[in-house]
Backbone atoms as SQL, in Angstrom:
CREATE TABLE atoms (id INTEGER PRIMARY KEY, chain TEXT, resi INTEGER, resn TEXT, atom TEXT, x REAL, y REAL, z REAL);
INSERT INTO atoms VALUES
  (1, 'A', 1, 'UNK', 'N', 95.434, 117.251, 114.011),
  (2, 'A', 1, 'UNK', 'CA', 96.498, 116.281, 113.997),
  (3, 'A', 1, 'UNK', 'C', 97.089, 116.231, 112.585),
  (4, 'A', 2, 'UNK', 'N', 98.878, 116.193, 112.446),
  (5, 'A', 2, 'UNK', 'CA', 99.223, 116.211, 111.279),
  (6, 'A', 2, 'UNK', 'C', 98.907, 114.592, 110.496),
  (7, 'A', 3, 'UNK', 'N', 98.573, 114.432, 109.379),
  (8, 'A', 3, 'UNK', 'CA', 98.571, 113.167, 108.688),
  (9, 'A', 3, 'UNK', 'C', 99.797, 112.650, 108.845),
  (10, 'A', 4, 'UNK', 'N', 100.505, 111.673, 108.676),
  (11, 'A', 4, 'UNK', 'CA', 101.660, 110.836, 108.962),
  (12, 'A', 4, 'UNK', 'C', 102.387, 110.680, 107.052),
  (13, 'A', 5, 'UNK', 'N', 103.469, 111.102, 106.928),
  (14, 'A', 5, 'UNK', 'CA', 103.949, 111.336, 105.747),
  (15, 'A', 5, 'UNK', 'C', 103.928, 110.449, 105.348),
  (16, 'A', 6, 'UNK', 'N', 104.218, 110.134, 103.704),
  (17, 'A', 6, 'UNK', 'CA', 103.999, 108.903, 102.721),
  (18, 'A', 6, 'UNK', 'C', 105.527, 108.541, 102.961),
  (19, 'A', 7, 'UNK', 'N', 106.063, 107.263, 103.319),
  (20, 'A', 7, 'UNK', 'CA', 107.293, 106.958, 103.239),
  (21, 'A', 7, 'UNK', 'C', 107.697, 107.121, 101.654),
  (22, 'A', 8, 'UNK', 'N', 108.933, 107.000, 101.368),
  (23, 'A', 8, 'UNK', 'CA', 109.458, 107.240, 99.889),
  (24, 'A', 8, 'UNK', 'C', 109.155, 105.920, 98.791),
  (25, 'A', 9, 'UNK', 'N', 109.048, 104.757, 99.719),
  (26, 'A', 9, 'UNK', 'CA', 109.062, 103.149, 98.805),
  (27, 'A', 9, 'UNK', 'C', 107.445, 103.222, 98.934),
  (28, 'A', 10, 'UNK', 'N', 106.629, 103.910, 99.291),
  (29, 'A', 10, 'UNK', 'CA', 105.144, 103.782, 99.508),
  (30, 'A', 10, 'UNK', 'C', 104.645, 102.918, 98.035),
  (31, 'A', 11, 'UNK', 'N', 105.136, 103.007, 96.866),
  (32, 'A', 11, 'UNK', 'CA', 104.376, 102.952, 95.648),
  (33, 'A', 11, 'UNK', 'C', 104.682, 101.237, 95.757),
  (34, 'A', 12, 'UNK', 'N', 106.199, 100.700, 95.594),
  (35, 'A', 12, 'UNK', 'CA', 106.674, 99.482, 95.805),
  (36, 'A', 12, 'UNK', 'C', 105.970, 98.800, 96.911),
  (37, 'A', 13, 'UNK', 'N', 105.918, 99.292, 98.462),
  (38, 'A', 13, 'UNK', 'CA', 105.270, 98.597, 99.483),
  (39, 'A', 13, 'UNK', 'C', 103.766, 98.151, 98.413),
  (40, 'A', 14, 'UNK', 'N', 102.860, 98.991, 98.118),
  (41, 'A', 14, 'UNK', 'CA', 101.993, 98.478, 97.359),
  (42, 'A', 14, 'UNK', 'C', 101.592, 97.958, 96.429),
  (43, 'A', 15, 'UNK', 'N', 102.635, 97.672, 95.458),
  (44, 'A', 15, 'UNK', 'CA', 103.008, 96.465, 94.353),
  (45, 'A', 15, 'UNK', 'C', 103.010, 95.499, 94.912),
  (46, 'A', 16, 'UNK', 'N', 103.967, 95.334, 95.920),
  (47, 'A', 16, 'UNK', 'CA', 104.602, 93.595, 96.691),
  (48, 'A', 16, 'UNK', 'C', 103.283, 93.613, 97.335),
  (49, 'A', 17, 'UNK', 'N', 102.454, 94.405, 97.974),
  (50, 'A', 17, 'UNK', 'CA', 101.303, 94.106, 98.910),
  (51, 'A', 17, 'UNK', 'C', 100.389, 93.130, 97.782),
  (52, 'A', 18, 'UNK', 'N', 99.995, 94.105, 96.801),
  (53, 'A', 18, 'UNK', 'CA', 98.746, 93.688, 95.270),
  (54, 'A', 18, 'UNK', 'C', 99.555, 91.985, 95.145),
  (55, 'A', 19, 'UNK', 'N', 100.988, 91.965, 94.501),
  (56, 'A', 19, 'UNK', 'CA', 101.331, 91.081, 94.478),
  (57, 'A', 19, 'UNK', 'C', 101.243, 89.482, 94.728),
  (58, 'A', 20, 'UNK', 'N', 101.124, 90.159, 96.195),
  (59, 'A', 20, 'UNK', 'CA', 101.212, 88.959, 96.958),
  (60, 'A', 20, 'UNK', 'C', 99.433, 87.945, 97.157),
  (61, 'A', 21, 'UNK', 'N', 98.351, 88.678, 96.541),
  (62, 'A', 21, 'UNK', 'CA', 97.493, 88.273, 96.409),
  (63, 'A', 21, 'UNK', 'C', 96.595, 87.716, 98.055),
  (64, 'A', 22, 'UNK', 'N', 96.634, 88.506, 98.975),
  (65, 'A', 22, 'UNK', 'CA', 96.315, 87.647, 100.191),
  (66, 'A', 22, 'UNK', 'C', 95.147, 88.972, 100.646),
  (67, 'A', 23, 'UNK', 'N', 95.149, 89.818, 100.056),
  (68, 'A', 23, 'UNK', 'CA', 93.566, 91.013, 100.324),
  (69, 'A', 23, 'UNK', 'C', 92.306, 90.190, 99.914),
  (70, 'A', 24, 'UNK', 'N', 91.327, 90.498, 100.469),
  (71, 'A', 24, 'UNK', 'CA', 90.324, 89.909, 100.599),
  (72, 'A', 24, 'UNK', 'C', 90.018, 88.697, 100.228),
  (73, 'A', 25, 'UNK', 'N', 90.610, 87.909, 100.869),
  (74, 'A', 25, 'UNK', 'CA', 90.632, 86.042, 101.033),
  (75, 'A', 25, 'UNK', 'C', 90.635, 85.531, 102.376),
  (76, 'A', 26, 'UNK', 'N', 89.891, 84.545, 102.451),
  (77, 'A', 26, 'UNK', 'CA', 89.697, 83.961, 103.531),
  (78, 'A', 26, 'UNK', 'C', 90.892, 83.779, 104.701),
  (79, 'A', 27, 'UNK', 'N', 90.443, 83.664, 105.780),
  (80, 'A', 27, 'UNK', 'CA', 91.336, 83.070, 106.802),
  (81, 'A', 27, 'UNK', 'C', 92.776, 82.018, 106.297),
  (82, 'A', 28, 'UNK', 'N', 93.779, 82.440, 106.414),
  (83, 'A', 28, 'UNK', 'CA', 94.759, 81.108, 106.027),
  (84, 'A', 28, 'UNK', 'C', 95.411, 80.657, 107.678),
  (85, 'A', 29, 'UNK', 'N', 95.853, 79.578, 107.356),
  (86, 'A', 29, 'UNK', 'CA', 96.646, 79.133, 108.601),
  (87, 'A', 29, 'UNK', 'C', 98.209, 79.817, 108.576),
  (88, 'A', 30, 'UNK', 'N', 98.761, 79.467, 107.097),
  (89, 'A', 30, 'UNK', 'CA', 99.947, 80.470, 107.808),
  (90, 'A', 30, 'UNK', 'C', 99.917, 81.725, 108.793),
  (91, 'A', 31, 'UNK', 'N', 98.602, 82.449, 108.847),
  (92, 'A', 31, 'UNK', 'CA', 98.841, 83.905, 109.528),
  (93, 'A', 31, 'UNK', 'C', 99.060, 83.212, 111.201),
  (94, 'A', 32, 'UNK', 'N', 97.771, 82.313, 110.760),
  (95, 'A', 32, 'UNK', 'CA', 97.346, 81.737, 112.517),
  (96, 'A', 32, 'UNK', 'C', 98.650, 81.308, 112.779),
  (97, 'A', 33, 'UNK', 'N', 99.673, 80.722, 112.368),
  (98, 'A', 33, 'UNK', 'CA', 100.645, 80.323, 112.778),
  (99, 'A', 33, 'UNK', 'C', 101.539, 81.121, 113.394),
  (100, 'A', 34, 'UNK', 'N', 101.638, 82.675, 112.681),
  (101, 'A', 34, 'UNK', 'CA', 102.453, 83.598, 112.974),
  (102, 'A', 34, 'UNK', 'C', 101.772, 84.176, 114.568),
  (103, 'A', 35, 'UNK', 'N', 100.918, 84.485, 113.916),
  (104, 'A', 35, 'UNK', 'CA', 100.042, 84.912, 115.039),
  (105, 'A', 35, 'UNK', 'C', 100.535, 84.006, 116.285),
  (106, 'A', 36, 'UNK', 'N', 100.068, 82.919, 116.743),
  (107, 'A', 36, 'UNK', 'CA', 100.227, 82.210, 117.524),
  (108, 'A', 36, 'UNK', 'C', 101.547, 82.094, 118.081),
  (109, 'A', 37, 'UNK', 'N', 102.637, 81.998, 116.971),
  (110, 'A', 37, 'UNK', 'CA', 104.095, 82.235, 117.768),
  (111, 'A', 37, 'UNK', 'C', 104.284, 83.483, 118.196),
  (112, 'A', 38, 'UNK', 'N', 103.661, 84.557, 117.870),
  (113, 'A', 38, 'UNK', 'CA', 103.675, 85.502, 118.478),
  (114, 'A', 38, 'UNK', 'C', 103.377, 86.002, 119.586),
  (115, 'A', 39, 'UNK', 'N', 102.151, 85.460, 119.945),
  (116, 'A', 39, 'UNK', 'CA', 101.839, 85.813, 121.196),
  (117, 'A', 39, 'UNK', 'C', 102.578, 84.580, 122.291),
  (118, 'A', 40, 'UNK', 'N', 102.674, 83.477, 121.645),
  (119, 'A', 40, 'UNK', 'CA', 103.724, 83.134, 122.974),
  (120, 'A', 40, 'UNK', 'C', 105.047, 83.330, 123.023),
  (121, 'A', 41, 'UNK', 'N', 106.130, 84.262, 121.818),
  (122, 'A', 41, 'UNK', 'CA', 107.326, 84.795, 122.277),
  (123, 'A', 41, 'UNK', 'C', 107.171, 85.536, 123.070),
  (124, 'A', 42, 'UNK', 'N', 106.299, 86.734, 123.049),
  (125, 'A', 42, 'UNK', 'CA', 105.912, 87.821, 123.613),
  (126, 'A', 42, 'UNK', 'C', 104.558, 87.807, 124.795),
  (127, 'A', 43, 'UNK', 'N', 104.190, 86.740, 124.973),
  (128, 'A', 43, 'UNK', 'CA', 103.676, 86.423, 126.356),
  (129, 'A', 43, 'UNK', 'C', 102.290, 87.354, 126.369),
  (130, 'A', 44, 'UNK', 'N', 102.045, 87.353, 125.160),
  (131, 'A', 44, 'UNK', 'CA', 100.529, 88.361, 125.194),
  (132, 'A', 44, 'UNK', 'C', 98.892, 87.412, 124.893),
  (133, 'A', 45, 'UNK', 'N', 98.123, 88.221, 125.326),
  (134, 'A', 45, 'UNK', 'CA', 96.628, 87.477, 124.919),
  (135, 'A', 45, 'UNK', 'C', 96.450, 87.998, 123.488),
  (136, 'A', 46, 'UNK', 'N', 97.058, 88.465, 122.545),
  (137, 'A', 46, 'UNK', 'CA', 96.356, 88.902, 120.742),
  (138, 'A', 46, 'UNK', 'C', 97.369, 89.451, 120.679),
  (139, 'A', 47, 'UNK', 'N', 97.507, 88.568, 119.243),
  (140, 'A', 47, 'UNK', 'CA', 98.388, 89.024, 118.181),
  (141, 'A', 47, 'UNK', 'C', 97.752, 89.203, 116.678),
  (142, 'A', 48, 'UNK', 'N', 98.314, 89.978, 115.868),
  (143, 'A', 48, 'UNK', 'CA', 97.489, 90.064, 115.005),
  (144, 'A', 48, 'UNK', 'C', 98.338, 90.429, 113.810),
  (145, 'A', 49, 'UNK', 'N', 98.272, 89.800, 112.177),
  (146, 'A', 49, 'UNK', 'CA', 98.377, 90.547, 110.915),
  (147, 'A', 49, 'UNK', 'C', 97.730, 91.347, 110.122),
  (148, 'A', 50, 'UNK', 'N', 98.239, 92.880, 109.871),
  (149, 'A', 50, 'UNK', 'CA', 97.221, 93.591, 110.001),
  (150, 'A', 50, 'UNK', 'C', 98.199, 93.635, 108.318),
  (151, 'A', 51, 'UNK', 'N', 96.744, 93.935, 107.427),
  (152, 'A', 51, 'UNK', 'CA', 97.412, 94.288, 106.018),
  (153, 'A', 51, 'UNK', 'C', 97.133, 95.425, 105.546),
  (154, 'A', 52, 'UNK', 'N', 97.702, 96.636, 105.144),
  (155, 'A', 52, 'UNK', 'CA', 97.409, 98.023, 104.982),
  (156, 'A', 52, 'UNK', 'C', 97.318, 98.531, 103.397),
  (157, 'A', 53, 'UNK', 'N', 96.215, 98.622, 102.885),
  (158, 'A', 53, 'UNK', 'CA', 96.888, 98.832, 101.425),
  (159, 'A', 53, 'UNK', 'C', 96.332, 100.425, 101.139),
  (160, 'A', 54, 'UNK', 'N', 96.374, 100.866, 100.223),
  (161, 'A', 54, 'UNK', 'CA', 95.821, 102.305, 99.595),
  (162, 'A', 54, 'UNK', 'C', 94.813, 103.124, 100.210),
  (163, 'A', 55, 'UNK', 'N', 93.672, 102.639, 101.059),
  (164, 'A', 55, 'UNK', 'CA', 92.259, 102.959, 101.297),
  (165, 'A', 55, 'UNK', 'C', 91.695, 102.145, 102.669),
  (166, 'A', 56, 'UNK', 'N', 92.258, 100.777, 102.932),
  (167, 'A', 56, 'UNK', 'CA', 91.944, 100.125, 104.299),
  (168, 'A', 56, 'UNK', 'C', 93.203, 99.225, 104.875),
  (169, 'A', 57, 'UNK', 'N', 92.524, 99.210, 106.020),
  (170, 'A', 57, 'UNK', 'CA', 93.838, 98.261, 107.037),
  (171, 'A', 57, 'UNK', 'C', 92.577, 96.971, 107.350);
């Protein structure tokens, strides 16, 4: 299987990611919030924020 190419802003996506300070910290409610409107716009059982940085998702 081919690896999936590095988009061109890859370096920036991972500044604003570091940035934003929300990798390995506890549960917040804003996500649950998103989360939650999410699955009832879209009428699903799981929704989820998934955060992707350099090495893990």
């Amino acid at each position: 299987m081919k690896p999936p190419d590095i988009p061109p802003d890859e370096d920036a996506r991972l500044a604003e990611l570091c940035s934003l300070n929300v990798l390995d910290t506890i549960a917040e409610e804003r996500f649950d919030r998103l989360t939650r409107m999410a699955r009832r716009l879209f009428g699903v059982d799981v929704a989820l924020v998934s955060l992707v940085d350099e090495n893990r998702q």
